[in-house]
N, C-alpha and C positions, 0 to 999 in steps of 0.2 A: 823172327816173329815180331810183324812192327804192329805196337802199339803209339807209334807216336803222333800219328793224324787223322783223322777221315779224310782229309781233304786226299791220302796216299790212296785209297781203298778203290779198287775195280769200277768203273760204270756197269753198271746192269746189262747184262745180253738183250733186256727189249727195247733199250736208250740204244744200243748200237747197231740192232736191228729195225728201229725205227729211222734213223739215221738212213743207212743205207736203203730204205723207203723210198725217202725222201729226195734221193738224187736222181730226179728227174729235171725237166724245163719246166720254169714257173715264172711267177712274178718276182722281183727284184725287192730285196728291202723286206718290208714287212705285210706287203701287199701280198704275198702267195695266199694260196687256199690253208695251209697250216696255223700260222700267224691269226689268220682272221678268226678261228676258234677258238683261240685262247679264252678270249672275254665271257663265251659262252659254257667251256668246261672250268673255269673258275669259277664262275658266276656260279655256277653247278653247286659245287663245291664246298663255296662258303653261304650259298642260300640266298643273297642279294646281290642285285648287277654290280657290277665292277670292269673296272678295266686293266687288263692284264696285260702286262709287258715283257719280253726278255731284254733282259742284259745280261753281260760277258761274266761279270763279278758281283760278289756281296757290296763290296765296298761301290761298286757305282751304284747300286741300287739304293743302296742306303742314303748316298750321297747326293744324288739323282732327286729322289725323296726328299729329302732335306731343303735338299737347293728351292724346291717350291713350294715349302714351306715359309721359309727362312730369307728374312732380305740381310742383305752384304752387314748391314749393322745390327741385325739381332743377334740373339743368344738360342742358344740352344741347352737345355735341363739334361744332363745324363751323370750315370756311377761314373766317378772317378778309374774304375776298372772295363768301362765300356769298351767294345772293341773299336770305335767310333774315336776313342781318345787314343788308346793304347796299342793298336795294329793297322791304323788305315794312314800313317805318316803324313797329318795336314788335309787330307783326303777333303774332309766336309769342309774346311777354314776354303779351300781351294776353289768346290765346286760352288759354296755358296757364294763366295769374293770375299771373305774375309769374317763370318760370322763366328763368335767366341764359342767354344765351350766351355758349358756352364756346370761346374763337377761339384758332385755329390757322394757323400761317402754310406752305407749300407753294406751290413755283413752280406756274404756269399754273392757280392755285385749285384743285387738287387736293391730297389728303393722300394721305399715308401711311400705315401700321401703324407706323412710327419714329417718325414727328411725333406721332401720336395716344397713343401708347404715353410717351412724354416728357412731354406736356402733361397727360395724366392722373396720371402722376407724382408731379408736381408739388404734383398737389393733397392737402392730409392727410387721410386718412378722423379727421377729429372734428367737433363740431357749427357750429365756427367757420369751416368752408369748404362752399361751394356741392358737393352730389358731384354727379358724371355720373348722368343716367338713361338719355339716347340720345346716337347717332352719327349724323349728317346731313352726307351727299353729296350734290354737285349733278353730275349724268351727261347730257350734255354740261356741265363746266362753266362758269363767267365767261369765261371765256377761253378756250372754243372746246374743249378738251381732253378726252378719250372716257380712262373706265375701261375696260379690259379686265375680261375675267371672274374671270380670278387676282388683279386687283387689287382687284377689288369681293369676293372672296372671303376676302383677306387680311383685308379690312379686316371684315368679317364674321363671320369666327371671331375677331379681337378682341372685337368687338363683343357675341358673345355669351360668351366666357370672361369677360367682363367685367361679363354678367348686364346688358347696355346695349339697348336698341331699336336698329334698322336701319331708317333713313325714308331713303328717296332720293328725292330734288328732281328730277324728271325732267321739267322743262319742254322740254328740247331732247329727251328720251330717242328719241323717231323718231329722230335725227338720229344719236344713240348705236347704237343698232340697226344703222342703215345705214351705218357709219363702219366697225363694228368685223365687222358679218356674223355675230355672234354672234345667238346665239336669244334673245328676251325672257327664257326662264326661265331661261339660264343668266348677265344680268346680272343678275337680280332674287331670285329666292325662292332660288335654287342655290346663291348666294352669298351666302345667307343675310338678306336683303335682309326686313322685316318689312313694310313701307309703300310704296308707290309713286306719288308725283304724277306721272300721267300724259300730258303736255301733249297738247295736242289744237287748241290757237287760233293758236297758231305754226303747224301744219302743217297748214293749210285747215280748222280746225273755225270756228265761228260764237261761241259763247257756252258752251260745255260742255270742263270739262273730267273726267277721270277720278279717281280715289281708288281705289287696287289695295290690301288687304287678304288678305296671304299670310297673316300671324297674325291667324286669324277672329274668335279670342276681340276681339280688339280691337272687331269690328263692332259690338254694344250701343251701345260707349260715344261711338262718334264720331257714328252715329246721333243717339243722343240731343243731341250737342254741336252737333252738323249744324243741327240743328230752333232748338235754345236761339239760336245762332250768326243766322240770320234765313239761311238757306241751305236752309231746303229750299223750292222754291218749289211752288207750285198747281198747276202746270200741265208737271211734271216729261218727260211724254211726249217735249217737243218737244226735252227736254236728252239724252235716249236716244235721238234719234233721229240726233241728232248725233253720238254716240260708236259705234251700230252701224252705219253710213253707211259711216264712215271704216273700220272695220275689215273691211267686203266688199269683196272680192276685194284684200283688202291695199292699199287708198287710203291709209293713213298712212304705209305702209315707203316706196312709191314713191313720195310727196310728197316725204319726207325724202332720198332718194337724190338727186332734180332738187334737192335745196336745195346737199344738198352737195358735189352735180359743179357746181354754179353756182361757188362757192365755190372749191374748186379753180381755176376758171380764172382767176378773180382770185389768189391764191396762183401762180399762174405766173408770171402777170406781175411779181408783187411781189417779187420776188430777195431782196436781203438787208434790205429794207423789215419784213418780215415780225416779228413782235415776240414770237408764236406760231406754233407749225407748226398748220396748219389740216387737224383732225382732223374737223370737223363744217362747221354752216355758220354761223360766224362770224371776220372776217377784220381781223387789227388790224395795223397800220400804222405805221411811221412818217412823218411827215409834218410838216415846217416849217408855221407857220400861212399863210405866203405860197404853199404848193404847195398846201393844202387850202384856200384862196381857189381858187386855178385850177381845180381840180376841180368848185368848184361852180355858178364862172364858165362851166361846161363842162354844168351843168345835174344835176351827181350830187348827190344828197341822202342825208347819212351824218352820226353822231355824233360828234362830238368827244370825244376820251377822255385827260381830261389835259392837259396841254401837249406838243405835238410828237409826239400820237400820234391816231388817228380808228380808230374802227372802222367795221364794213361787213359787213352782215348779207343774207345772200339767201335769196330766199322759194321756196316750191314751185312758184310761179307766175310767178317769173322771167323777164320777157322777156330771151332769149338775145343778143338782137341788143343790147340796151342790156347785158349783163354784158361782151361783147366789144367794147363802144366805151368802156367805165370800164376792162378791162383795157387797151386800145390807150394810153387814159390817163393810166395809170399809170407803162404802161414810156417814155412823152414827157416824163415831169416831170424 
């Protein structure tokens, strides 16, 4: 019974039946008839033009994004707990040529406009310190925790009085959406939001994920980064067909809603265990290493995070009956 990733969880039967669609003759690259729609069923979507990409991974979206924001000597503003810092191995230092991250500390991995406003501070505009170029949120972030639209807005008219880019990390963002019932375009472009990694393999997608592009000027250059990057692949169709699958009749919001009522119900059970309020779908714990022995002796499969603490991740595809035998579980320990 794994609870230890979404990234483990099934793709969707209309991602692999769109897929199999899609294996016809077409245009090479991102020229097909698939590809070209993107722009227009986003656009859809978040209520203003945009231009919509696939890539392979979070991390090159994110990175991707960055990289054209961000020249080889600036900085970049994110939590100390970012995934951008802490699971992409150099990733952004890489794709931008060398730009610093700029780390911030904030309970549950989330900033502030306080914290962000102090740590920019901090730094001297002369040539002997790294300056800010962007501001990078992660929406759900490390620990399970959902911006609101006011708070992604705050942090957004900093961001731009401060003449900074706005990239949000939004590998859980389904989950954000469906946490907070807010509209995509009012955590995204509304609030000022320039970039958008759009997860898609956490919430039933296959191998695609999105690049949202509210500041189009950008599109040129990530493009081109895209191609240099070893990202654009030949056969681009089959990655379009994964990202417009998911967005008819809304299969990504509803995926992320079943993640996060899973979730919830474990947070029930978890009383004062609870380490975070579980705002999305991931659930972190406390736990002695001899009660997370029993657990597993119990047949649940989950991360360990730290000493004396596990986390527990549920997927769109959840079997209900195993989330209600891990919570029964939980409150016996």
């Amino acid at each position: 019974m794994r609870f230890f990733s979404d990234n483990a969880a099934a793709a969707h039967p209309a991602v692999l039946e769109a897929m199999a669609a899609a294996n016809a003759l077409d245009t090479a690259y991102d020229g097909d008839a698939l590809s070209r729609k993107l722009d227009g069923a986003f656009s859809d979507l978040f209520e203003t033009e945009v231009t919509a990409l696939w890539v392979t991974t979070g991390t090159a979206a994110n990175c991707l994004a960055l990289a054209a924001m961000v020249p080889a000597y600036g900085g970049i503003l994110c939590h100390r707990e970012a995934h951008i810092n802490v699971d992409e191995a150099g990733a952004p230092e890489f794709f931008t040529g060398g730009a610093k991250l700029l780390l911030i500390d904030g309970p549950g991995a989330k900033l502030s406009v306080e914290a962000v406003a102090e740590a920019r501070g901090r730094i001297r505009a002369d040539v002997h310190q790294v300056q800010p170029s962007a501001l990078s949120i992660t929406n759900a972030s490390e620990y399970g925790l959902v911006y609101t639209p006011d708070e992604t807005a705050a942090l957004g008219e900093f961001a731009h009085t401060h003449r900074l880019g706005f990239h949000l990390d939004g590998a859980r963002f389904a989950n954000a959406v469906a946490s907070t019932g807010a509209s995509p375009a009012d955590l995204t472009w509304r609030a000022g939001v320039d970039a958008l990694s759009f997860g898609f393999v956490k919430n039933g997608g296959l191998s695609a994920e999105a690049l949202i592009l509210f500041d189009r000027e950008l599109a040129d250059n990530v493009l081109r980064r895209r191609k240099r990057a070893g990202h654009l692949l030949s056969k681009g169709r089959y990655m379009a067909a994964q990202l417009l699958a998911m967005l008819e009749d809304d299969i990504w919001l509803d995926n992320a809603r079943a993640a996060n009522a899973a979730a919830t119900r474990l947070a029930q059970a978890a009383g004062d265990r609870l380490v975070h309020p579980v705002e999305a779908n991931e659930v972190f714990l406390r736990l002695t290493p001899e009660e997370a022995a029993t657990l597993r002796d119990e047949e649940f499969d989950f991360y360990d995070w730290g000493v004396g603490e596990a986390r527990m991740v549920t997927s769109w595809d959840q079997d209900l009956a195993a989330v209600d035998r891990l919570a029964a579980a939980i409150r016996q320990l």
